[in-house]
C-alpha positions in Angstrom: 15.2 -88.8 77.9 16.6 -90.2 74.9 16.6 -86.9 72.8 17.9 -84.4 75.4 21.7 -84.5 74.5 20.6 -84.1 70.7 18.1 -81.2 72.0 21.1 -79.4 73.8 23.3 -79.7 71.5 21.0 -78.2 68.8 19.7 -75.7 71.0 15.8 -76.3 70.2 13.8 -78.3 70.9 11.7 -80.2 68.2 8.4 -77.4 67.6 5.7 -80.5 66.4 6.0 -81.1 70.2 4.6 -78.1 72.0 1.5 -78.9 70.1 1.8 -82.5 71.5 2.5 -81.3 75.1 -0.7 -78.8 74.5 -2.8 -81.7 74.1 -2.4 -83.4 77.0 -2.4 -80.6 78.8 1.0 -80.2 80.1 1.3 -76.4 78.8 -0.4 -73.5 81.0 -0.7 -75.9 83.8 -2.0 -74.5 87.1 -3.4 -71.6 85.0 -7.3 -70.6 84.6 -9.1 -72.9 81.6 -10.4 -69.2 80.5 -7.4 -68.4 78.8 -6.2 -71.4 77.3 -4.8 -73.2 80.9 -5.1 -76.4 82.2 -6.7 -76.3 85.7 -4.1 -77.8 88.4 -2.8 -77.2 92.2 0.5 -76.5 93.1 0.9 -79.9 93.8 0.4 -81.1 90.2 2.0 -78.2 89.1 5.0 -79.2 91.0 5.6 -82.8 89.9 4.9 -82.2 86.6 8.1 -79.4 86.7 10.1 -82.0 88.4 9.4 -84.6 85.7 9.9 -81.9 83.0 13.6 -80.8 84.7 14.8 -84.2 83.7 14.9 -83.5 80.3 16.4 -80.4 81.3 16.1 -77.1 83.1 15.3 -75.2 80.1 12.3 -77.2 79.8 11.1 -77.0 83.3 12.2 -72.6 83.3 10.3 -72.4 80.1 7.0 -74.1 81.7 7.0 -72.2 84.2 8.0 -69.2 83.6 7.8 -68.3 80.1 3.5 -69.4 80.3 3.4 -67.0 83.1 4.7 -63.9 81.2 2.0 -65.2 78.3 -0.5 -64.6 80.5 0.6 -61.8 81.8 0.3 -59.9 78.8 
């Protein structure tokens, strides 16, 4: 990922690209269409976490867990 050291290093990453990843449904993955989700099996689920860990583990944790405790609430 060309951007990941830059990323780390700044501690963020860019915010005009959750809205990005939103739209091609990489965000709520594996959770209900209902509330906001992208339908997906664990399978799909899993490879798109893998592919997301590359960048970094932040990004993969914050997939996964962080949409979970969203809909939770």
């Amino acid at each position: 990922m060309p951007f990941a050291d830059e990323w780390d290093e700044a501690g963020a990453i860019p915010s005009e690209l959750w809205p990005k990843a939103a739209e091609v449904g990489l965000l709520g993955l594996g959770y209900p269409e209902q509330f906001g989700g992208t339908s997906a099996d664990s399978w799909h689920s899993w490879i798109v976490n893998e592919e997301l860990s590359r960048v970094g583990v932040g990004v993969s944790a914050h997939h996964s867990w962080f949409m979970a405790l969203v809909f939770l609430r």
